[in-house]
C-alpha positions in Angstrom: 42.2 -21.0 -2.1 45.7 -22.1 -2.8 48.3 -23.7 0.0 50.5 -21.0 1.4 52.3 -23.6 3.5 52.2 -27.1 2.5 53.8 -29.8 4.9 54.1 -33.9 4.0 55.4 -36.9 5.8 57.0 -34.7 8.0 58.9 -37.0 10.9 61.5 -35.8 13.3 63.6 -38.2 15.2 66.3 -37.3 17.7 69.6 -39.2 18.1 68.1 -40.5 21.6 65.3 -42.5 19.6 62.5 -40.2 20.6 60.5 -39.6 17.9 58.8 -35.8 18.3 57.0 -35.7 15.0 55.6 -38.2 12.9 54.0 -38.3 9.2 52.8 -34.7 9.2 50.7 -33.9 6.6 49.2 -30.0 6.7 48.1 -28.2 4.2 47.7 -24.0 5.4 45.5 -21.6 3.3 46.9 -17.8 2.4 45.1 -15.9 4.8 43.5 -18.2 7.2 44.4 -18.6 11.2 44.9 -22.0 12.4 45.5 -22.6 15.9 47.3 -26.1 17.0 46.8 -27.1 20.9 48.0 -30.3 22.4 49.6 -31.6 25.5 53.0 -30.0 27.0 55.7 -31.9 24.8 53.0 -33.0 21.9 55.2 -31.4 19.2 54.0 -28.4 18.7 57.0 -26.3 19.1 58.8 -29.1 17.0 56.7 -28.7 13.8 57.0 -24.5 14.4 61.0 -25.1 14.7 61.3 -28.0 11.4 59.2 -25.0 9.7 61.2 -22.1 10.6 64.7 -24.4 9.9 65.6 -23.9 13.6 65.3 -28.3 13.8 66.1 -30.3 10.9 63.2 -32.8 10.0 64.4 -36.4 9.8 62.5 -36.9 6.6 59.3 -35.0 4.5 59.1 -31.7 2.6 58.1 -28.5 3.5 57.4 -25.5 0.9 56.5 -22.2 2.5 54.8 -19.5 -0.5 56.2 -22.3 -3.4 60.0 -22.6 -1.9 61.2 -25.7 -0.7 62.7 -24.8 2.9 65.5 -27.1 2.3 66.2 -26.2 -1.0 65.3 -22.5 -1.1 66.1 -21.9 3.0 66.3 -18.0 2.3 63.5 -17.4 0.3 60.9 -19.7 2.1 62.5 -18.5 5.4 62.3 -14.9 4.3 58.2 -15.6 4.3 58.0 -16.4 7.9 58.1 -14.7 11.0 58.2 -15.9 14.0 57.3 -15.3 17.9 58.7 -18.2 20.0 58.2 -19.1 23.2 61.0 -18.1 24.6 62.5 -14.2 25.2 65.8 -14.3 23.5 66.4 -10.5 22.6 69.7 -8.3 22.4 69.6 -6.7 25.7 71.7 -3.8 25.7 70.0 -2.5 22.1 67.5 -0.2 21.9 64.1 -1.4 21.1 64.6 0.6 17.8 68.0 -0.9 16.9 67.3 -4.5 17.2 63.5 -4.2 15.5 65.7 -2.2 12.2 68.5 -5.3 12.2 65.8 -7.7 12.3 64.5 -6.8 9.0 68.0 -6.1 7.3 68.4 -10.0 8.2 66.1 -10.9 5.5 67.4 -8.6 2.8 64.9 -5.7 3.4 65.2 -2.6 2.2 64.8 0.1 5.3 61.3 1.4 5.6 61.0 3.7 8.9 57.2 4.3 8.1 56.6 0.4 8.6 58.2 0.2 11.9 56.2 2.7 13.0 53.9 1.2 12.6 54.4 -2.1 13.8 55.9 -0.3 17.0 52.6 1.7 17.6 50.4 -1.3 16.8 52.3 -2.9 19.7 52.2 0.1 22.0 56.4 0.3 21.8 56.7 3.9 19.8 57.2 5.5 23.0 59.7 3.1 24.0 61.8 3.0 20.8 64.6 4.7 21.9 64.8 2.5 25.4 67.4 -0.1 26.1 65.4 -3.7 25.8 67.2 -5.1 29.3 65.0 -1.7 30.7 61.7 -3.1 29.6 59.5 -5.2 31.5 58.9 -8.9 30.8 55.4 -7.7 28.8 57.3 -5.2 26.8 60.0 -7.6 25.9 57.2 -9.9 24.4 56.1 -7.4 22.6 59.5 -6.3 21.0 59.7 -10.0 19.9 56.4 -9.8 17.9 57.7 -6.4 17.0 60.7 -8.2 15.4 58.9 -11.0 13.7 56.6 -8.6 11.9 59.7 -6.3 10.7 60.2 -7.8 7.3 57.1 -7.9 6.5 56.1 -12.1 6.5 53.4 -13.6 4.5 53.5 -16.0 7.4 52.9 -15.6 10.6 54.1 -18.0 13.7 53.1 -17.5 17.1 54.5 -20.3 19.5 52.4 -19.6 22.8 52.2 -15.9 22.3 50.2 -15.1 25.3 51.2 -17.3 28.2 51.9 -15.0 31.0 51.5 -11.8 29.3 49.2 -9.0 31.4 45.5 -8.8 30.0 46.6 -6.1 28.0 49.1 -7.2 25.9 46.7 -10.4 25.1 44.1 -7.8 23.9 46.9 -5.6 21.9 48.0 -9.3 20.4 44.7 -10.0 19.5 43.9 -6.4 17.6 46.9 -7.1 16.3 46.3 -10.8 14.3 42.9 -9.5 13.3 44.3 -6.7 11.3 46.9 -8.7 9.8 44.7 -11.4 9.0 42.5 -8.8 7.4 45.9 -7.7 5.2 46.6 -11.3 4.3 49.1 -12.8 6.6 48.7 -16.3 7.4 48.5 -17.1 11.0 49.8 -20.5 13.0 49.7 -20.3 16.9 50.0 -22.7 19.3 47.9 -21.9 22.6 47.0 -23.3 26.0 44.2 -20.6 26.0 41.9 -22.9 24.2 38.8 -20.0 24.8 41.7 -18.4 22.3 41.4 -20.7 19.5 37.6 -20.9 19.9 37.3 -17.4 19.3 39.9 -16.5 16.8 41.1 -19.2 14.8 39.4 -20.7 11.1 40.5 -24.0 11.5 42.4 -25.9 14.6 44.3 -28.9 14.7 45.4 -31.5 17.5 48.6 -32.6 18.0 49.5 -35.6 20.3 53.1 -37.8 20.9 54.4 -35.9 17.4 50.7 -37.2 15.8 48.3 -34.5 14.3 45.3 -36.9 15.3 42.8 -34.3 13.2 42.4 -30.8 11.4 39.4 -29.4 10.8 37.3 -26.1 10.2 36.2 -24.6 13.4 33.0 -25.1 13.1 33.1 -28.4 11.5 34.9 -29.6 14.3 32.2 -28.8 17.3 29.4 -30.1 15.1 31.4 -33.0 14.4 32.8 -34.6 17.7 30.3 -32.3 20.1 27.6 -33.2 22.1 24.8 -31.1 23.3 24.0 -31.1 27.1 19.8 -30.9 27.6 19.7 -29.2 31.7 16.4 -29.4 33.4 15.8 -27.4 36.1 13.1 -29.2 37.9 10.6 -27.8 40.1 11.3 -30.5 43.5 14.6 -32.0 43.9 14.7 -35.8 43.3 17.1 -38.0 45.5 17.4 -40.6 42.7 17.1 -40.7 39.2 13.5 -43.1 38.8 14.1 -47.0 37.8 11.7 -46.0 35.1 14.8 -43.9 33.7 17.5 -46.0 34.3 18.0 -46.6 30.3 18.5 -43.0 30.0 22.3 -41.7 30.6 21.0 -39.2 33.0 22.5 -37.3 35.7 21.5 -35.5 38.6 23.1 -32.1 39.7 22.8 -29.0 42.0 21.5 -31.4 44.8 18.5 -33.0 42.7 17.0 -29.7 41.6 19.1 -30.6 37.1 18.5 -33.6 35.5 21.1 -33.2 32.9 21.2 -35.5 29.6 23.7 -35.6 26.9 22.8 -36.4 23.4 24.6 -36.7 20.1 23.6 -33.4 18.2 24.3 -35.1 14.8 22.1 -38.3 15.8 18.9 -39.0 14.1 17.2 -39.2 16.8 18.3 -37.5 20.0 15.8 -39.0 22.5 14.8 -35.4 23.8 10.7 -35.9 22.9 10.7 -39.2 24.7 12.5 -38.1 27.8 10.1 -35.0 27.9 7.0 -37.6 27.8 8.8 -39.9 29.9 9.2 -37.4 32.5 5.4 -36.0 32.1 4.6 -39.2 32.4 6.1 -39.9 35.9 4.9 -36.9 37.1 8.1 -35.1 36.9 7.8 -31.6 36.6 10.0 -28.7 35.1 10.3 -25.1 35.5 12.7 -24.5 33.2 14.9 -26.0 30.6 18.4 -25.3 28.6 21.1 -26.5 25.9 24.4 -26.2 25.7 27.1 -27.6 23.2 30.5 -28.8 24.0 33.0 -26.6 24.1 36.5 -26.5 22.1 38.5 -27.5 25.2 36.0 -30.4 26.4 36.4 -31.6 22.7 40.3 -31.5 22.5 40.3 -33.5 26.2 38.3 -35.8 24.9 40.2 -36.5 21.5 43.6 -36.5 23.4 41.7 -39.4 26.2 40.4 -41.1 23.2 44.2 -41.6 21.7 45.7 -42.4 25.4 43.0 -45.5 25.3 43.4 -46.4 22.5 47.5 -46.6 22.5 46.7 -48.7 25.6 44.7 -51.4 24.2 
């Protein structure tokens, strides 16, 4: 499937020498979610802002839908809508008002029918007629999304969406990408709710000191860099893991009743037969026995620890 949003060499240096972003390359497919986590002050919000012409890249080319942003600025921008971080809305509008200017920014023609129904999908159509400085700090959130989606984008960005939203409005947000994934918008959201990115996005991508250290499928990216976690629930506690196992990167838990081992799932040979004979051997017994795989967030701590060693060495 073709590029929708195609980033290269992308840097971003500030006149203070810090440099926020450096030698992007991203290719985004029409259609697809892609979630990007990293670090407070990674440069997430950086890449979202040199995207959306908010911060002017130091060097590198982005084309949103075939339109160079610097070139074309109104048509690529005209393909994005955006959700930042931050509540910046026109308080003393009404929540219909500001939603209707919003898409007249970007040359659209009025359409009443597709505000209604951005404002139901957001749970707002009974508040469309309230000033904005009336709502709460959850409605306000949701007028901003309700803004974004009012011209209609082909691309979608969501810069921390749900951080301190009620439990509602994260399951409303949710509904909500699902169906317009399912209508063909392009999704990109940065999230510290990595459980969030596990479950909805395609592909995710790391970001770390303006780096994107990988991008990957989903899916891809746990079998790649995951390990699997063998738990044996034994049937008498042990005090100390036996010499005879010493080899073995073993560890005891819930006061000597789990011998837990960790294997590479993508290794040949994982070692799991020979530690079962091992232990049958020394007279070890189980009742029981379980695997689990790494999960997205234990695999994004461990690529951002990976990086901080290696930039010490």
């Amino acid at each position: 499937m073709p590029s929708i949003l195609t980033i290269r060499q992308l840097t971003k240096t500030y006149a203070n020498g810090f440099v926020a972003l450096k030698n992007i390359d991203l290719d985004i497919r029409k259609g697809e979610i892609v979630a990007l986590l990293g670090p407070n002050g990674a440069g997430k919000t950086t890449l979202i802002s040199a995207v959306c012409g908010i911060v002017t890249p130091s060097s590198g080319t982005i084309t949103a839908g075939g339109f160079d942003t610097a070139r074309a600025y109104r048509p690529a921008r005209a393909m994005i809508g955006l959700v930042p971080q931050e509540l910046a809305t026109d308080a003393f509008e009404s929540v219909w008002s500001t939603v209707s200017f919003s898409r007249g920014l970007f040359g659209r023609a009025p359409n009443p029918a597709h505000l209604e129904h951005v404002l139901r999908a957001l749970s707002l159509w009974d508040k469309r007629k309230d000033r904005i400085m009336t709502l709460s700090g959850g409605m306000k959130r949701r007028v901003m999304i309700a803004k974004a989606l009012a011209h209609e984008p082909s691309i979608l960005f969501l810069d921390e969406p749900t951080a301190g939203v009620d439990v509602e409005l994260r399951r409303d947000m949710w509904n909500l990408v699902r169906s317009l994934r399912e209508s063909g918008v392009t999704i990109i959201l940065t999230t510290h709710y990595i459980e969030e990115a596990e479950e909805m996005a395609d592909r995710v991508g790391v970001i770390h000191k303006g780096e994107l250290i990988v991008v990957d499928d989903k899916v891809a990216l746990m079998k790649k860099l995951g390990r699997k976690r063998l738990a044996l629930h034994l049937q008498e506690p042990l005090a100390a893991i036996p010499a005879a196992l010493a080899d073995w990167p073993l560890a005891l838990k819930a006061d000597g009743c789990e011998l837990h081992y960790e294997f590479d799932i993508n290794a040949e040979h994982t070692g799991v037969p020979t530690l079962l004979r091992q232990l049958s051997d020394l007279g070890i017994p189980f009742r029981d026995l379980n695997t689990s795989q790494s999960s997205l967030e234990e695999i994004f701590v461990n690529l951002v620890s990976d990086r901080e060693k290696g930039s010490h060495l």
